[in-house]
N, C-alpha and C positions, 0 to 999 in steps of 0.2 A: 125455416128458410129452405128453397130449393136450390138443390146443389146440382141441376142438374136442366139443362134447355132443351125444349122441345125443338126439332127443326123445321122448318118449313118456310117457302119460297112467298113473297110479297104479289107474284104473277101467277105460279104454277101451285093449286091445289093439290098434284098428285102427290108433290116430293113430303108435305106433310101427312099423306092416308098411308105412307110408307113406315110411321110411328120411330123414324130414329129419331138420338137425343144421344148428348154429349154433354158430358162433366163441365162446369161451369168453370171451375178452379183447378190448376194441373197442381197434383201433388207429389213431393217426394217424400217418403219415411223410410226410417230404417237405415239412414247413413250419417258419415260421423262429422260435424264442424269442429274445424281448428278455427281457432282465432285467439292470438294474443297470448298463443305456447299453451291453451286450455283445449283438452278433449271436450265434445259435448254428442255426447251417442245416441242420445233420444230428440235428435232435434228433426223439428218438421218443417220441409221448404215449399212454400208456394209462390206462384208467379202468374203470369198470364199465356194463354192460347194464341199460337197465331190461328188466322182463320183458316189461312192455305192449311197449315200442320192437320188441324183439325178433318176438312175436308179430304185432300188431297193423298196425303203420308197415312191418314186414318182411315177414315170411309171409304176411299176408294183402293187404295193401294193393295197388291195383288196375296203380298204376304198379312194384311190383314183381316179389314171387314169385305175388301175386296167389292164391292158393290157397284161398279163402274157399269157392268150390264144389268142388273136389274133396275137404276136409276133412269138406263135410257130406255130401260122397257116400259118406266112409268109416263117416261116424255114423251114416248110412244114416236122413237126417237127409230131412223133405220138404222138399225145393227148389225146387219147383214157385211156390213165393207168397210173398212178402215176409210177409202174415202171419199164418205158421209161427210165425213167430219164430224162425229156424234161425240166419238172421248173427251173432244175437243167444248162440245154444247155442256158436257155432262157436269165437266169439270169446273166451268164458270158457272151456270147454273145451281150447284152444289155450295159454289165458295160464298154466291149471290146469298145464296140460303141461310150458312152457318153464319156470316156476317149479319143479315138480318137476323136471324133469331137472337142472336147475342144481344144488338144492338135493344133490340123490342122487350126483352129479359130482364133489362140492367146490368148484363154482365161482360166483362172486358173483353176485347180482343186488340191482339197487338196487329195491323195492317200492315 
């Protein structure tokens, strides 16, 4: 199984010739569940992705993958001025993306 979705836009070819991809399944290891006055230290949690999370807090976020200008450089978006209104195209465009791919993958996302 792939644990892992390509991204790419249902309208814009370029946002897929850009080869990102995101984790299908958000996991956590290495932390401890109580439940029922029982330690359990090896236990693994999984859930689902919001799509904004994924997008937004992920791909584009400055302390990240940070990607926010070279997205609008593949939408060939003007960059030059705040406002364009381009952060603004990048960011829906992007979110349009990860939600599509998920959706076309089989894999969740919470909206």
């Amino acid at each position: 199984k792939n644990y892992t979705v390509d991204i790419e836009h249902p309208e814009y070819p370029e946002i897929a010739r850009l080869n990102l991809r995101w984790y299908s399944i958000p996991s956590v290891s290495s932390m401890m569940l109580e439940a029922g006055g029982i330690q359990y230290t090896c236990c693994h949690i999984a859930g689902f992705f919001q799509d904004t999370e994924i997008s937004v807090m992920n791909m584009l976020g400055q302390g990240r993958y940070n990607l926010m200008e070279p997205i609008g450089r593949a939408l060939k978006l003007d960059v030059s001025m705040n406002a364009t209104y381009w952060k603004c195209r990048v960011t829906i465009e992007l979110t349009t993306a990860v939600y599509y791919s998920f959706k076309k993958a089989g894999a969740r996302t919470l909206r």
